[in-house]
Backbone as JSON, one array per atom type, in Angstrom:
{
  "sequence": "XXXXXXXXXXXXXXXXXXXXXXXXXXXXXXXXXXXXXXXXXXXXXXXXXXXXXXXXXXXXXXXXXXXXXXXXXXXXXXXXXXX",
  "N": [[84.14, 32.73, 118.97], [82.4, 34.85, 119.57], [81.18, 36.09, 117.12], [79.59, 36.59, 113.98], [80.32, 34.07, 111.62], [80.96, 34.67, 108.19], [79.45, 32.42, 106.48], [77.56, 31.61, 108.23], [76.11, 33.96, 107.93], [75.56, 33.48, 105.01], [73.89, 31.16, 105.35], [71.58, 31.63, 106.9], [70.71, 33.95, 104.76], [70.1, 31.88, 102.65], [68.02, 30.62, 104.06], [66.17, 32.56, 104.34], [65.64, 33.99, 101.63], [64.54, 31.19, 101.23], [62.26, 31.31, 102.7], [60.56, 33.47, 101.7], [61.17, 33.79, 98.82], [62.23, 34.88, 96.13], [61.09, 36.75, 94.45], [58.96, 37.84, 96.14], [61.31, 39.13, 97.91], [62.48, 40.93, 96.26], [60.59, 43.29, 95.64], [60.09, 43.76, 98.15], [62.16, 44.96, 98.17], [61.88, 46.93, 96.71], [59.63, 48.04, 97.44], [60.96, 49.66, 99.38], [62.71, 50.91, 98.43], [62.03, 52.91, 97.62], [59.89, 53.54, 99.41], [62.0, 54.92, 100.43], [63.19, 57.24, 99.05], [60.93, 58.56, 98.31], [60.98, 60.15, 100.87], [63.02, 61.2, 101.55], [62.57, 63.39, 99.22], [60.08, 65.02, 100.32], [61.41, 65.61, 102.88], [63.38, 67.54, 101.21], [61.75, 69.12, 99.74], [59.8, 69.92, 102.23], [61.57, 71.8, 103.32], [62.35, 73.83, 102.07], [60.11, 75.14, 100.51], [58.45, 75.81, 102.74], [59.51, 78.13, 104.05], [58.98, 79.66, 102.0], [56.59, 80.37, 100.94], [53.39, 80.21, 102.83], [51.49, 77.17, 104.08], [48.6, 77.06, 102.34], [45.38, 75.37, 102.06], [44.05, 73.3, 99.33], [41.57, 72.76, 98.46], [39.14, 74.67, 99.66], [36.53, 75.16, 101.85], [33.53, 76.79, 101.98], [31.37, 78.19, 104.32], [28.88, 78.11, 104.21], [28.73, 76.26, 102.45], [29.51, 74.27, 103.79], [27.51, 73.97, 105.81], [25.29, 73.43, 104.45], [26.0, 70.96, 103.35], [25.7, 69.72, 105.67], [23.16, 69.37, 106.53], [21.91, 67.99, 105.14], [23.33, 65.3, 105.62], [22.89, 65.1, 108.53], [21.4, 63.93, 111.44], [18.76, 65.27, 113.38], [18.35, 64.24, 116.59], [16.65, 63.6, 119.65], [17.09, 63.62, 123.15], [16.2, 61.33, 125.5], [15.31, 60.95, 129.29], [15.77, 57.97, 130.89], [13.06, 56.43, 133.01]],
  "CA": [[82.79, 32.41, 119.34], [81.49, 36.17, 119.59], [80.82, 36.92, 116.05], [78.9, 35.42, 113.14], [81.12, 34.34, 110.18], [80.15, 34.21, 106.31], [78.78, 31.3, 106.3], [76.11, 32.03, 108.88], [75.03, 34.86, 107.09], [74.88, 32.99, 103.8], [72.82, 30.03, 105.79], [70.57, 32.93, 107.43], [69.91, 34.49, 103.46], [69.63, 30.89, 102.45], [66.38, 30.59, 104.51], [65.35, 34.0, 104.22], [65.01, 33.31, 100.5], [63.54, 29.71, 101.11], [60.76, 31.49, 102.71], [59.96, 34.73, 101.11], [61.13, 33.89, 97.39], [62.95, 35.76, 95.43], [59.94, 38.13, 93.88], [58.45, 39.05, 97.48], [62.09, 39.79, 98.75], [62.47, 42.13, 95.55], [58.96, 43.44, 95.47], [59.91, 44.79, 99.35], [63.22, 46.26, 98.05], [61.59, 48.06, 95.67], [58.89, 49.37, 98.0], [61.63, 50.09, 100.64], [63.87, 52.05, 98.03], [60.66, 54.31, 97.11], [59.32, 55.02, 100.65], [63.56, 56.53, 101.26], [63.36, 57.92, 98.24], [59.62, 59.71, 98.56], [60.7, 60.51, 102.22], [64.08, 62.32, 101.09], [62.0, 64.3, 98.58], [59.37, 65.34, 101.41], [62.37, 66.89, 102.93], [63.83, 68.89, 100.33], [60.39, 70.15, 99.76], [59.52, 70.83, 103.4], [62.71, 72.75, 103.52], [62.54, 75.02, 100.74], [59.17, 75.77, 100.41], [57.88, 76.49, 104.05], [59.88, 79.3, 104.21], [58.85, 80.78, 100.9], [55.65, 80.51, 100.64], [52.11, 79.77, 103.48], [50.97, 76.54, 103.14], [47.25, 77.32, 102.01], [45.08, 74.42, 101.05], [44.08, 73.19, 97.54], [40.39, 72.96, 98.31], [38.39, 75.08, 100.91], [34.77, 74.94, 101.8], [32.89, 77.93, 102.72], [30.53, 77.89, 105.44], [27.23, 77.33, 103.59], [28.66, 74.83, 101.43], [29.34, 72.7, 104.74], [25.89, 73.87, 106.42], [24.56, 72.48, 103.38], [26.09, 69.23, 103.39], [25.56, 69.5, 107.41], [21.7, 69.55, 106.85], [21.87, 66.61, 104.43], [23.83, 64.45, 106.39], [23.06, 64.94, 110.13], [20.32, 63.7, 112.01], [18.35, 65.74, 114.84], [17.89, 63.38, 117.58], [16.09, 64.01, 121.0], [17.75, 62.54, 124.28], [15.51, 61.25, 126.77], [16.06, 59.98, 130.1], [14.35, 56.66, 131.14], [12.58, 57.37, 134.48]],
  "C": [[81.91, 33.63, 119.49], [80.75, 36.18, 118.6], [80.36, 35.84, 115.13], [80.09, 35.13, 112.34], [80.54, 34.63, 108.86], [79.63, 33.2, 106.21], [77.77, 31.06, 107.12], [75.39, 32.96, 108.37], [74.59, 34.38, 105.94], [73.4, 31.85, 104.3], [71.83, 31.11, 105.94], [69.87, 33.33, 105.77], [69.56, 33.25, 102.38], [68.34, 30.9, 102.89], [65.85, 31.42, 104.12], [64.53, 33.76, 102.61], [64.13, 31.89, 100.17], [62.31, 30.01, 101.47], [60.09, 32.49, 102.08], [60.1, 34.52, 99.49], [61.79, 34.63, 96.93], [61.8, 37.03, 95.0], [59.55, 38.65, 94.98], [59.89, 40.01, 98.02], [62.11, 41.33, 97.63], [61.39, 42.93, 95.57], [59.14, 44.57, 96.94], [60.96, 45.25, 99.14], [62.77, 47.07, 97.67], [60.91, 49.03, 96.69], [59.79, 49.96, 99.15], [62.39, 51.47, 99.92], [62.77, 53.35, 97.62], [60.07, 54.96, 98.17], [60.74, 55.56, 100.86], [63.26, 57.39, 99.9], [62.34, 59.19, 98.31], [60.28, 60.37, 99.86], [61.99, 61.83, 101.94], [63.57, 63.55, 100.32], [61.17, 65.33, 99.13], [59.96, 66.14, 102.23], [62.48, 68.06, 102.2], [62.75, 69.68, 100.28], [59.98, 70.68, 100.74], [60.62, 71.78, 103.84], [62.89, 74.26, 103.21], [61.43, 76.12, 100.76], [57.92, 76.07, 101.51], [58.36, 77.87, 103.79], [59.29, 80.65, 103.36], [57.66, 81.03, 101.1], [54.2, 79.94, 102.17], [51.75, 78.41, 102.8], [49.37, 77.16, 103.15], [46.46, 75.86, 101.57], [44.26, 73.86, 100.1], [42.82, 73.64, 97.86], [39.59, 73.48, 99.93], [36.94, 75.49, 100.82], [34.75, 76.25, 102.54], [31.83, 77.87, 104.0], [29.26, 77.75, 105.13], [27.71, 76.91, 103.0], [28.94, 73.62, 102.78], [27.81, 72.83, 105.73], [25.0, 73.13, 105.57], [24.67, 71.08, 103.03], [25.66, 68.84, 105.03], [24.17, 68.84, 107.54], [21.27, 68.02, 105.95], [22.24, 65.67, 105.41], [23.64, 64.31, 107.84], [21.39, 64.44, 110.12], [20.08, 64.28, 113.15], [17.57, 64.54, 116.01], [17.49, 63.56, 118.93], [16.85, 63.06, 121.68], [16.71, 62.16, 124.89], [15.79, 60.2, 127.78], [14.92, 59.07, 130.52], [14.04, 57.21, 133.02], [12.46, 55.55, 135.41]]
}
């Protein structure tokens, strides 16, 4: 009486498939075996290439190219207090 047998687990993946389908259950293997897979890779790479190299990154703004989008995009707004 502790433990499941085989035949509870088949009932159990019986349903499971009655509600999800066969294409959604595959559909989330797939994306399951691709995020271990990306995530293993993410390793090796944070492993290797910390050490070697700074990260630096791809694209960096100078300080008048963001004053310049600053002046576009912001608004000067006054506070005032109600009396």
């Amino acid at each position: 009486m502790g433990g499941l047998s085989i035949w509870h687990w088949l009932i159990v993946l019986l349903i499971v498939v009655m509600v999800f389908g066969t294409k959604k259950l595959k559909n989330m293997g797939g994306d399951l075996g691709s995020a271990v897979k990306g995530f293993k890779d993410g390793m090796k790479e944070g492993g290797s290439s910390a050490d070697d190299q700074p990260a630096t990154p791809a694209s960096q703004v100078t300080n008048a190219q963001a004053a310049d989008k600053a002046d576009k995009t912001t608004i000067d707004v006054e506070a005032r207090q109600k009396s």
